[in-house]
NULODO-478510 format. One record per residue (C-alpha): x, y, z; residue in one letter; residue number from 1. Coordinates in steps of 0.5 Angstrom, whole numbers, plus 500, padded with zeros to 3 digits. Each point is the difference from the previous one (the first is absolute). Layout:
N
+------+-------+-----+---+-----+
: east : north :  up : r :   k :
+------+-------+-----+---+-----+
:    X :     Y :   Z : A : NUM :
...
+------+-------+-----+---+-----+
//
This chain:
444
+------+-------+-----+---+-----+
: east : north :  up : r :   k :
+------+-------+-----+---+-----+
:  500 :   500 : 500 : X :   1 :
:  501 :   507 : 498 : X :   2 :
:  505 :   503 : 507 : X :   3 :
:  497 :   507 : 502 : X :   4 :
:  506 :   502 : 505 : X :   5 :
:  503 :   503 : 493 : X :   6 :
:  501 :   508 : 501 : X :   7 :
:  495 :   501 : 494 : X :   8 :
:  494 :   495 : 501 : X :   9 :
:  498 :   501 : 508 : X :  10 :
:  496 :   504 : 503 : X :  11 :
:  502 :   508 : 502 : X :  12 :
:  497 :   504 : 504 : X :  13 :
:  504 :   507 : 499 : X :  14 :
:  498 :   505 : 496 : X :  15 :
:  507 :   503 : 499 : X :  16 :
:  503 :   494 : 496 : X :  17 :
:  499 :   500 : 494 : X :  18 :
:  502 :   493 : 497 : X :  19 :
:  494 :   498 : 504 : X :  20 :
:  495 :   505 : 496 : X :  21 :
:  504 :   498 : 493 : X :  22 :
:  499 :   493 : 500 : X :  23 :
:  493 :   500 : 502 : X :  24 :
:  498 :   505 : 495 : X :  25 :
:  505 :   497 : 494 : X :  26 :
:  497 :   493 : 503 : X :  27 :
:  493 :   502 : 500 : X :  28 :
:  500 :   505 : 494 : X :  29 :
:  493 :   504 : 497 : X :  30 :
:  496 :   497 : 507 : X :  31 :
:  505 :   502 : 504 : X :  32 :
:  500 :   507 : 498 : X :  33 :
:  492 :   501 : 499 : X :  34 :
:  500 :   496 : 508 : X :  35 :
:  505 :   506 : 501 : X :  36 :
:  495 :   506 : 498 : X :  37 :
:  494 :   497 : 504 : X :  38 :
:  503 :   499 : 506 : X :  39 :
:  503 :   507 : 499 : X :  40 :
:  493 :   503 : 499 : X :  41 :
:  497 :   497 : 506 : X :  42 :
:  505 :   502 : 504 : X :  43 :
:  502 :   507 : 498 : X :  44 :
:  494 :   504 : 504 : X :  45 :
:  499 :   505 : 505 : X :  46 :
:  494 :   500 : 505 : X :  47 :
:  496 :   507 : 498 : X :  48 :
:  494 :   499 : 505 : X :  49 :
:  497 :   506 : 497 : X :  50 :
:  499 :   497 : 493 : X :  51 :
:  495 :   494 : 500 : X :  52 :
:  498 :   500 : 508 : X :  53 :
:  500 :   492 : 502 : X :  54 :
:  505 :   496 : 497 : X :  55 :
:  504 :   507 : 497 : X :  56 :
:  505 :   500 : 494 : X :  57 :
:  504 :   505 : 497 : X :  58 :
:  496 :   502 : 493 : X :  59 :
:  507 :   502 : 498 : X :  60 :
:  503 :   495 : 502 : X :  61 :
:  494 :   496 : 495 : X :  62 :
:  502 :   505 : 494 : X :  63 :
:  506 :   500 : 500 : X :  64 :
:  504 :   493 : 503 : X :  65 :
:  495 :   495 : 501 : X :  66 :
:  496 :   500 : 494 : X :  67 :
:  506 :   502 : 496 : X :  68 :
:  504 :   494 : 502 : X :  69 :
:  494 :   495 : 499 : X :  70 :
:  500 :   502 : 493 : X :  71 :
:  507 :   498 : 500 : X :  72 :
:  498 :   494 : 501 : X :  73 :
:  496 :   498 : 496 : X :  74 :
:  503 :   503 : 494 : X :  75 :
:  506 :   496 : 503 : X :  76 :
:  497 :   493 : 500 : X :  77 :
:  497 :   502 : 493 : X :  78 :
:  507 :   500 : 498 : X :  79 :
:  500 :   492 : 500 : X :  80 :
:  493 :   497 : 501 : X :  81 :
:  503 :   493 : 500 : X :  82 :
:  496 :   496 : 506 : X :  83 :
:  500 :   493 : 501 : X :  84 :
:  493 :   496 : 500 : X :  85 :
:  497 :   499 : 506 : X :  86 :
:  497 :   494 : 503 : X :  87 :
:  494 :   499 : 504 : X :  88 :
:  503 :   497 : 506 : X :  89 :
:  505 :   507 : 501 : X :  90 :
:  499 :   504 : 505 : X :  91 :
:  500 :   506 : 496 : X :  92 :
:  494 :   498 : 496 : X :  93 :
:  497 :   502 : 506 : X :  94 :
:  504 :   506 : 502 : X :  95 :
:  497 :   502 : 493 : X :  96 :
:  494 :   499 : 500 : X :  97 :
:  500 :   504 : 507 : X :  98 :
:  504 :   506 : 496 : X :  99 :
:  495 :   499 : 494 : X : 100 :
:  494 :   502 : 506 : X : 101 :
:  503 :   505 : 504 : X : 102 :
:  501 :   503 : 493 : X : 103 :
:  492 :   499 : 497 : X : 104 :
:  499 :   503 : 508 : X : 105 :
:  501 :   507 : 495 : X : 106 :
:  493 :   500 : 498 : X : 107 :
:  496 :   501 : 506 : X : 108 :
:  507 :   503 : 505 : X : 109 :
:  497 :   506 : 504 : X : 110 :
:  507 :   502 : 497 : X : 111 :
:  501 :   499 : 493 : X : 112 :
:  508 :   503 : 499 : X : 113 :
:  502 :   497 : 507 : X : 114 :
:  497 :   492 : 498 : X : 115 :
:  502 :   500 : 492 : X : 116 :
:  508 :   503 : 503 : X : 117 :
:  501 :   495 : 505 : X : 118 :
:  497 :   495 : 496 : X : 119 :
:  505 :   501 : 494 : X : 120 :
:  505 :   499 : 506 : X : 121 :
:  498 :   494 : 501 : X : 122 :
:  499 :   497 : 494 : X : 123 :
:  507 :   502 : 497 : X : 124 :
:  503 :   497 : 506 : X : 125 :
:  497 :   494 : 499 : X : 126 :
:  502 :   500 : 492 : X : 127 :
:  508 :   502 : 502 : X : 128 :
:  500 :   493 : 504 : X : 129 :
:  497 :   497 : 494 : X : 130 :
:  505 :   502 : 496 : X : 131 :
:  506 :   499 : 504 : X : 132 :
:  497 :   493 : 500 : X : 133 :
:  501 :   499 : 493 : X : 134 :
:  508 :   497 : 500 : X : 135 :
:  504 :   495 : 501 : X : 136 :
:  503 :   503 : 506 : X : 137 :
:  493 :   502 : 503 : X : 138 :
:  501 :   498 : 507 : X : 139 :
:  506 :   504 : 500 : X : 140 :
:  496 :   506 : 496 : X : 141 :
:  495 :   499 : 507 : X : 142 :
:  506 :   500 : 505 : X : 143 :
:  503 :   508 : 496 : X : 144 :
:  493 :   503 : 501 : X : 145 :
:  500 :   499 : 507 : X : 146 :
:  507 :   502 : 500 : X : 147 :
:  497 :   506 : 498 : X : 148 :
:  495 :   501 : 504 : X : 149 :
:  504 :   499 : 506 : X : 150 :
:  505 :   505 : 497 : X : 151 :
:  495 :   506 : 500 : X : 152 :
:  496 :   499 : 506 : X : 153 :
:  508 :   500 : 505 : X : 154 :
:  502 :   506 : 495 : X : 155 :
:  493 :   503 : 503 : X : 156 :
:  501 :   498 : 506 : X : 157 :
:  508 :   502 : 500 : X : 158 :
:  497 :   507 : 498 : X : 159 :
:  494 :   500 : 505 : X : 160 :
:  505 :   499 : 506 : X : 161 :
:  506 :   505 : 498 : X : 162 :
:  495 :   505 : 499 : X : 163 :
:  498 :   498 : 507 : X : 164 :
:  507 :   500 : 502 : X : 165 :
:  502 :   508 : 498 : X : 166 :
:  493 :   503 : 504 : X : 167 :
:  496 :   501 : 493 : X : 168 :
:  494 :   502 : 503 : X : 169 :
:  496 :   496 : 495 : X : 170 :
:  503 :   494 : 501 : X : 171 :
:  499 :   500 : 508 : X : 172 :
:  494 :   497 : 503 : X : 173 :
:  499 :   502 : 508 : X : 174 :
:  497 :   492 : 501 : X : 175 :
:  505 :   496 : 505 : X : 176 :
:  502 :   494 : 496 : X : 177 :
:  503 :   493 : 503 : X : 178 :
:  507 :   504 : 501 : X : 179 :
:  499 :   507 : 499 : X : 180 :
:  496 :   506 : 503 : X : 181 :
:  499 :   502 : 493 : X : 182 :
:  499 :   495 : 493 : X : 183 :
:  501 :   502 : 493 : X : 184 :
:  496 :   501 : 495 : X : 185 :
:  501 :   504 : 493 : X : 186 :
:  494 :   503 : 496 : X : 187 :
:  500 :   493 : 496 : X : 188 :
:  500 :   495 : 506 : X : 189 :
:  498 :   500 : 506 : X : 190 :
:  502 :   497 : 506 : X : 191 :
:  496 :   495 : 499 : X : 192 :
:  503 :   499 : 494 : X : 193 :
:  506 :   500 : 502 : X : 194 :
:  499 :   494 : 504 : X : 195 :
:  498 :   496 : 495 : X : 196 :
:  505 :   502 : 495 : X : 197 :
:  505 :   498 : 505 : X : 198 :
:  498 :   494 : 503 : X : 199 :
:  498 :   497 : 492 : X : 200 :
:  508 :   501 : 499 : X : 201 :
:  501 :   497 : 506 : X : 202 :
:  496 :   494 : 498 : X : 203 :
:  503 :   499 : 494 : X : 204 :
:  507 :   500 : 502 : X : 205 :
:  499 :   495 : 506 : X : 206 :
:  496 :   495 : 495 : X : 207 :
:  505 :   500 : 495 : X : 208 :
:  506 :   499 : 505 : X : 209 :
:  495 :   494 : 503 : X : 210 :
:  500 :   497 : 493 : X : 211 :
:  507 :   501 : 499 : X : 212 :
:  500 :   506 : 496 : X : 213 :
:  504 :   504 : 503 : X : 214 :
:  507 :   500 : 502 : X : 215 :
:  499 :   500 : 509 : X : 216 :
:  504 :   506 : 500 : X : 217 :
:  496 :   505 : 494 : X : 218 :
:  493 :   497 : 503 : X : 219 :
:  502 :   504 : 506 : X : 220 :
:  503 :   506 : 497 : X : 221 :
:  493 :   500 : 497 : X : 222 :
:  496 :   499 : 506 : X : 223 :
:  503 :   505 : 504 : X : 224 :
:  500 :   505 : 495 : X : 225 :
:  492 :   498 : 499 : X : 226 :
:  499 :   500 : 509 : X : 227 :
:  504 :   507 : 499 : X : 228 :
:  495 :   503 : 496 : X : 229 :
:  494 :   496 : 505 : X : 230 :
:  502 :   503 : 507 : X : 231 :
:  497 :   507 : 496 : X : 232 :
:  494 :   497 : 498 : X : 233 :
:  492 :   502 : 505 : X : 234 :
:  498 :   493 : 497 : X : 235 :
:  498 :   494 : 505 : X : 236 :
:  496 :   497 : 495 : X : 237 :
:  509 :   498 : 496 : X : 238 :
:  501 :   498 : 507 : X : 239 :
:  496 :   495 : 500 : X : 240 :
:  501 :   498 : 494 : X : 241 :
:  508 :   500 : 501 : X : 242 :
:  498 :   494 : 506 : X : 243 :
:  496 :   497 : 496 : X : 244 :
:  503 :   499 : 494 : X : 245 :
:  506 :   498 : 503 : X : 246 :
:  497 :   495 : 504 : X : 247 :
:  497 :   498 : 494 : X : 248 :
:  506 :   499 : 495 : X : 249 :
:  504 :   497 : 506 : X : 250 :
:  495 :   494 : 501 : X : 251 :
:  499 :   500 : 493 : X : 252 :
:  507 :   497 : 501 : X : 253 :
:  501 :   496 : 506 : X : 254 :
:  492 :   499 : 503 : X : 255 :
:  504 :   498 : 507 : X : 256 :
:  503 :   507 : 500 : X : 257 :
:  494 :   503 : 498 : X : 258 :
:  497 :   497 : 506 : X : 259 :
:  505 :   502 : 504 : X : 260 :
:  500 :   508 : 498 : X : 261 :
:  492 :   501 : 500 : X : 262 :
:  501 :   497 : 508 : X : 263 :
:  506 :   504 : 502 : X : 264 :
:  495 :   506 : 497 : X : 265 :
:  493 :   498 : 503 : X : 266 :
:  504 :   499 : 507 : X : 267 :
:  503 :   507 : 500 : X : 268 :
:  494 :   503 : 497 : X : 269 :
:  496 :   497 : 507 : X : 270 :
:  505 :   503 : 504 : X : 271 :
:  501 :   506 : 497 : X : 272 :
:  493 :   502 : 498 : X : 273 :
:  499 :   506 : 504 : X : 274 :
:  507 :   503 : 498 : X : 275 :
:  498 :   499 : 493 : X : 276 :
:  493 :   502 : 500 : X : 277 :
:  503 :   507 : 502 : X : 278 :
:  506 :   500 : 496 : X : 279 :
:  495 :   500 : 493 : X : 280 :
:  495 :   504 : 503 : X : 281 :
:  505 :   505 : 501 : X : 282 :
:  497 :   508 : 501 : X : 283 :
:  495 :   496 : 496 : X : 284 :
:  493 :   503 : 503 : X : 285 :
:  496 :   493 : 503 : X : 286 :
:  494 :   502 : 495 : X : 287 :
:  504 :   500 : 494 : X : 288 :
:  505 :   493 : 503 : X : 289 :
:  494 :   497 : 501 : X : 290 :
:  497 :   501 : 493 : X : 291 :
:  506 :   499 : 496 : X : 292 :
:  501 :   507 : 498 : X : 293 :
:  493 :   501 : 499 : X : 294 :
:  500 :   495 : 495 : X : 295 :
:  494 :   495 : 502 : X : 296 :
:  496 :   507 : 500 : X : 297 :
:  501 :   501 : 493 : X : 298 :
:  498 :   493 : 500 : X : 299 :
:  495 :   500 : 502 : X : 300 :
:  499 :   505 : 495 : X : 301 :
:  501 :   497 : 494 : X : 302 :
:  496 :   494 : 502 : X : 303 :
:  494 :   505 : 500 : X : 304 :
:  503 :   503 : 493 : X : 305 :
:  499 :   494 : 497 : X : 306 :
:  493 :   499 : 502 : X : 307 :
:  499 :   505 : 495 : X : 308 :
:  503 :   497 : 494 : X : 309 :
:  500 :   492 : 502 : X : 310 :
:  502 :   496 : 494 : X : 311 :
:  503 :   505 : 495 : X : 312 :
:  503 :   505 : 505 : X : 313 :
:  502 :   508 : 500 : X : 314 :
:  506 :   499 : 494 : X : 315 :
:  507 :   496 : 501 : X : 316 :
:  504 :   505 : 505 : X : 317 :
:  495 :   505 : 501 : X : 318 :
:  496 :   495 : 505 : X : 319 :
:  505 :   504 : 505 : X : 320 :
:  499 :   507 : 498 : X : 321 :
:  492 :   499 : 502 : X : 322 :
:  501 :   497 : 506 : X : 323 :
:  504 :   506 : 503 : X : 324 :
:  496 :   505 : 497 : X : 325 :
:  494 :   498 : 503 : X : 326 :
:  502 :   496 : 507 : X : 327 :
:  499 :   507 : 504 : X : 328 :
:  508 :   501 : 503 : X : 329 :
:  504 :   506 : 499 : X : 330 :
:  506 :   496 : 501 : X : 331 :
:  498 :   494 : 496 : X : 332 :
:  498 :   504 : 495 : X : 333 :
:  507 :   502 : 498 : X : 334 :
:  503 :   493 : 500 : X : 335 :
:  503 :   497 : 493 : X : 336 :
:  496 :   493 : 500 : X : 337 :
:  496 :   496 : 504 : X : 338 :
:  507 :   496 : 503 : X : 339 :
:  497 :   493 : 497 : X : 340 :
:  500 :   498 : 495 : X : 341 :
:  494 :   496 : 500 : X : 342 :
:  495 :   505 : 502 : X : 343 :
:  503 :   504 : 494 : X : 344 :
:  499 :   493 : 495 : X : 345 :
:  493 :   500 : 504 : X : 346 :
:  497 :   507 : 499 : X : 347 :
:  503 :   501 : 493 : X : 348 :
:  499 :   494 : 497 : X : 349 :
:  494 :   497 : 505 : X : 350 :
:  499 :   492 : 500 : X : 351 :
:  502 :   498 : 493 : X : 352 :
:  506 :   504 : 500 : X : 353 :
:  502 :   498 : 507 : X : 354 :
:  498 :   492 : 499 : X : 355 :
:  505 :   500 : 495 : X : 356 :
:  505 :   504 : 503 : X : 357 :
:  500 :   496 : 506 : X : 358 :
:  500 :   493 : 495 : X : 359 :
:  506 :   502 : 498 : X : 360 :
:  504 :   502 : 506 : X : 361 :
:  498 :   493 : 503 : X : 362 :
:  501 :   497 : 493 : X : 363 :
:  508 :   503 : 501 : X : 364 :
:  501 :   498 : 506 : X : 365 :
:  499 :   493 : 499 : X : 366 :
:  504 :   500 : 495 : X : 367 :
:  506 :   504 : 502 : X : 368 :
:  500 :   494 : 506 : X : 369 :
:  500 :   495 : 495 : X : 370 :
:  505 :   503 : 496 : X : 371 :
:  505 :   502 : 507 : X : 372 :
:  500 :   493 : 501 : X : 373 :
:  501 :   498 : 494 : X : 374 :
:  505 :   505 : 497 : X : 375 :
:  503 :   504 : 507 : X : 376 :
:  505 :   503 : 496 : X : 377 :
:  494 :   505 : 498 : X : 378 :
:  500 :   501 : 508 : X : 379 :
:  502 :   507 : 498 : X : 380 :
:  493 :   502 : 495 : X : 381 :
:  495 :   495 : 505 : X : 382 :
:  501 :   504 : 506 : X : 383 :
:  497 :   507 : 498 : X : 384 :
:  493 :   496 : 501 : X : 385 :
:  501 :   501 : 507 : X : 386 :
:  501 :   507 : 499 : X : 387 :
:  495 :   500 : 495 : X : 388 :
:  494 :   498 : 504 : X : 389 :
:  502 :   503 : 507 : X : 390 :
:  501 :   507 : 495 : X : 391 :
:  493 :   499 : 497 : X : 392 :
:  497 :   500 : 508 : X : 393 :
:  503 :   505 : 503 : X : 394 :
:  501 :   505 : 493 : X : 395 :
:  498 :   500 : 493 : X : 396 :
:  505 :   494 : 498 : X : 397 :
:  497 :   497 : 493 : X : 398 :
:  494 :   500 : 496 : X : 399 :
:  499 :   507 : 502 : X : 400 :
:  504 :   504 : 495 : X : 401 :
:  507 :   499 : 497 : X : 402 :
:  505 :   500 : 504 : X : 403 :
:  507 :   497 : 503 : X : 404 :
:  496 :   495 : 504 : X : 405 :
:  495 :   497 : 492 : X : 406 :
:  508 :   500 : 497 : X : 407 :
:  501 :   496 : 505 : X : 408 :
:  495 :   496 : 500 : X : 409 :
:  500 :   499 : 491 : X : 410 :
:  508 :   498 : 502 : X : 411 :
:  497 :   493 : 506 : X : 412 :
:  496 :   499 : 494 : X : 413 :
:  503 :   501 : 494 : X : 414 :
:  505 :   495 : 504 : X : 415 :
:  495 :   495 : 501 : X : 416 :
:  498 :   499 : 494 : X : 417 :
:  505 :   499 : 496 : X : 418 :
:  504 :   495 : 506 : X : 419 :
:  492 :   496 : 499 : X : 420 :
:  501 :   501 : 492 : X : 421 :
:  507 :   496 : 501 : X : 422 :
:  499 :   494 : 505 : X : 423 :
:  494 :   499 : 494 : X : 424 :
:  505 :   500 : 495 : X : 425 :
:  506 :   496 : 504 : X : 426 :
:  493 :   495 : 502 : X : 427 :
:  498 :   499 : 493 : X : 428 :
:  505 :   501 : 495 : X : 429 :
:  499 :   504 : 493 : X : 430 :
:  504 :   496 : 495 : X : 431 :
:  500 :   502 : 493 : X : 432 :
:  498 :   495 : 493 : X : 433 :
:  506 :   499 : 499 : X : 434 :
:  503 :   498 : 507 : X : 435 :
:  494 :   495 : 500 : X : 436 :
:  501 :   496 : 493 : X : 437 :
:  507 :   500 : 504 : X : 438 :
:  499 :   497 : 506 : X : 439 :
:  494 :   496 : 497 : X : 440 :
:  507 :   497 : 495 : X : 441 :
:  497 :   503 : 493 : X : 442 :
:  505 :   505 : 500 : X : 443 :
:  504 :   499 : 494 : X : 444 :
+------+-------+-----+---+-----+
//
């Protein structure tokens, strides 16, 4: 088997290194470039409460950046429109029916530029794996977009905290964080954000270390470069994520151990519970600790927002944005989403958009535990649905709009089906009519 402890082929984390970025585009090609522009114009942002009220973004930043680079993906994956046939068994037949539907929610969204934009993004973020899935080398194709995403989202990161370290104002946020009195946060990501930015490149190095992907030492670098960014983070959601997941990745390895380490945890959770209790709350008011920053209240909310349009929906991505404009809470009213994603799946898509936005989350997840023990050289790829899934309750996650959390979700799978497609062809060889004759003894 292919090594991947060579310099060029494993995975990278640090936005500065260059090689890492060159290999993953030249590797890649196209895809890699239009990925690159939908990331960007998802990313590139600044909160403007007094545009849009609830779920506010910047107008400008529509015009002038958003839009423009998902043009360029398009005209991109224009370029060369090659795809590979798609088989009813893949999991991204699903993920495009979603996409499909989610697109069609345009006719009767309560905002129609809101939900044609973030349907297209969608859309093309599907089409650029199809793509990429095309050659020979599409499992390596897979591995470098996710080189890609990884490298966007720490050079965020890596900018959100320098920003927080020279005191720009913008970039400090006055909420005690695990470590600091102060967390970071930019006008593109906020502490939250950067929680689950950290801890997603935390997991990936420690999967592929686990799978012997990565030289001992490298893993480390990485993983304290990824926790240098976390202690700068207000997300307790990433916390969890980070126990979780690596409890997870260890059992995946040695079940015995496993077993041992969720032991230690629980016991050190009975005996300091207390503690712990008052070092998540923070100076948290116990109004808001209890009600999870207030999201159970909008909630809530949506539950009641749904009731309205049951079975379509309000619109793919607006369902949101109508919840907060009517919930009747000032504070509430300014915040970005409903911080879950299958609230926002439900109201803006109802019960049609959200049974099948649900059917392919559990359907990934089941194969991505076949997979892991079938292929645990992928650990690297099949552990983002962890965060996957712990992003999708506590924050927007998947299925809402485009984002990193969907491009990490397209690469899980991507990667499954096309490992499926292989055991399909090691089980049941295709030979051609001429090595049939000869091995039939026909052959001249």
């Amino acid at each position: 088997m292919e090594s991947y402890l060579s310099t060029e082929a494993s995975v990278s984390i640090y936005p500065w290194k260059l090689d890492a970025w060159r290999y993953a585009f030249r590797t890649t090609g196209i895809p890699g470039l239009a990925l690159l522009c939908l990331l960007l114009g998802t990313m590139i942002q600044y909160a403007d409460p007094s545009s849009a009220g609830p779920a506010h973004t910047s107008t400008t930043m529509l015009v002038l950046v958003r839009g423009p680079l998902c043009v360029a993906a398009f005209l991109l994956l224009l370029f060369q429109p090659r795809a590979p046939r798609l088989h009813l068994r893949d999991a991204r037949v699903v993920f495009l029916l979603f996409a499909a539907f989610y697109l069609v929610s345009t006719l009767w969204s309560t905002e129609h530029k809101g939900t044609l934009g973030k349907g297209l993004e969608i859309c093309l973020a599907g089409v650029v794996f199809w793509e990429t899935s095309r050659e020979e080398n599409a499992l390596q194709r897979v591995n470098a977009l996710r080189q890609i995403i990884l490298l966007v989202i720490s050079l965020v990161a890596v900018v959100t905290v320098c920003g927080y370290l020279v005191h720009i104002h913008a970039f400090i946020q006055n909420r005690p964080g695990i470590f600091t009195r102060t967390t970071a946060q930019a006008p593109f990501l906020s502490g939250n954000g950067l929680g689950y930015v950290s801890s997603a490149l935390f997991l990936v190095v420690f999967a592929e270390w686990q799978a012997n992907r990565l030289a001992r030492g490298t893993a480390f670098c990485q993983m304290a470069y990824a926790m240098f960014l976390f202690a700068f983070a207000a997300s307790r959601t990433s916390f969890a994520i980070l126990i979780l997941s690596v409890i997870f990745v260890v059992a995946r390895k040695s079940g015995t151990l496993g077993a041992v380490l969720t032991a230690i945890l629980f016991a050190l959770g009975l005996a300091f519970q207390d503690q712990i209790m008052v070092a998540l709350q923070g100076k948290e008011a116990t109004s808001d600790f209890t009600t999870l920053s207030g999201r159970t209240v909008m909630w809530t909310a949506a539950i009641r927002q749904w009731q309205q349009h049951p079975v379509l929906g309000a619109g793919g991505g607006v369902g949101g944005k109508e919840t907060l404009k009517h919930i009747g809470d000032i504070y509430l009213q300014t915040a970005s989403s409903l911080h879950n994603g299958f609230m926002e799946l439900l109201t803006g898509l109802g019960a049609i958009g959200f049974g099948l936005g649900i059917y392919l989350l559990i359907l990934a997840t089941l194969l991505t535990w076949q997979a892991w023990r079938d292929h645990p050289e992928y650990a690297g790829i099949y552990v983002l649905i962890i965060h996957v899934w712990m992003t999708t309750v506590m924050s927007t996650g998947v299925l809402g709009w485009m984002g990193y959390e969907m491009a990490f979700f397209l690469c899980i799978l991507t990667n499954v089906d096309l490992v499926r497609r292989q055991s399909v062809r090691t089980y049941y060889p295709v030979f051609s009519v001429t090595q049939l004759s000869e091995q039939a003894g026909f052959a001249k």
